[in-house]
N, C-alpha and C positions, 0 to 999 in steps of 0.2 A: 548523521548528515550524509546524504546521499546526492546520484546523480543522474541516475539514468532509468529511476522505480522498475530495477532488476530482484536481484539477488539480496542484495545488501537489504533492500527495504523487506522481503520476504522475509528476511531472519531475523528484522527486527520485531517485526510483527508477532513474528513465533514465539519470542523470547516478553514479547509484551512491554517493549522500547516504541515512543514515539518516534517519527522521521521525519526529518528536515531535509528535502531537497533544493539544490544549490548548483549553479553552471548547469543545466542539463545539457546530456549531449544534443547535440542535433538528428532533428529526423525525430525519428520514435520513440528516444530520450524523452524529449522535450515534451511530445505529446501524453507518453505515459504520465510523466510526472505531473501535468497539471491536472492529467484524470483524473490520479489521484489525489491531489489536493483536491478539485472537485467535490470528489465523493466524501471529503473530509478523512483520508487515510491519513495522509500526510499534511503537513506544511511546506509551501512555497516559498522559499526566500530570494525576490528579487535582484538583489545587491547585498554588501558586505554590510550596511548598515540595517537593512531585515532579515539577513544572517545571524546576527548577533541579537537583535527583538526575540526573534522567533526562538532560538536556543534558550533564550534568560528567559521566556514565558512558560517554556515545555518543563525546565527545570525545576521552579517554584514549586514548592508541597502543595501539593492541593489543587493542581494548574486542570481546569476543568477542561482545555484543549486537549493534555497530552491525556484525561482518562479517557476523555470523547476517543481519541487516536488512537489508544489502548484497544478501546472496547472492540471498535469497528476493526483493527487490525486482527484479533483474535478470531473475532467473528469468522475471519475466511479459512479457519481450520477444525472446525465443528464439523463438519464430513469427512467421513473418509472415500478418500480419492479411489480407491479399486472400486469400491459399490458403484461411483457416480459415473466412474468407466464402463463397471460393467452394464449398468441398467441404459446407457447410451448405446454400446453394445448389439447389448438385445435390440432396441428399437430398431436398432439399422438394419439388422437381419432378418428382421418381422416387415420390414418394411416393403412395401410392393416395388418401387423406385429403387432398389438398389443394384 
């Protein structure tokens, strides 16, 4: 359970844990976390009473949300980040505009 689809949700993902977002903060908080619920990263829990749904749902053996959350969370670590620096990198320095 998270709050602001910083940190916390980054390591959850790494570690291959579903996330429940909950209070988000304001401002950019608020907008990340529904992104990613959006995208199906995460769960949104409105209140204390979808707080508790959304956690007993993620929990269950088998809970076809928290592998859908799994998957897609994983997904964002299948590159490695220097390559994807450097080949932007290059572009920029290739590029006539810069």
């Amino acid at each position: 359970v998270e709050n602001a689809a910083g940190q916390t949700a980054m390591e959850a993902f790494a570690v291959g844990l579903p996330v429940v977002s909950f209070r988000p903060l304001p401002g950019h908080g608020r907008a990340g976390v529904l992104r990613m619920a959006d995208l199906g990263l995460t769960s949104f829990a409105a209140d204390d009473e979808a707080l508790q749904r959304r956690v007993a749902e993620l929990a269950l053996p088998g809970s076809t949300r928290a592998a859908g959350q799994i998957e897609r969370g994983r997904a964002l670590f299948t590159a490695d980040p220097a390559a994807i620096i450097g080949a932007v990198a290059v572009r920029v320095w290739r590029s006539p505009h810069r």
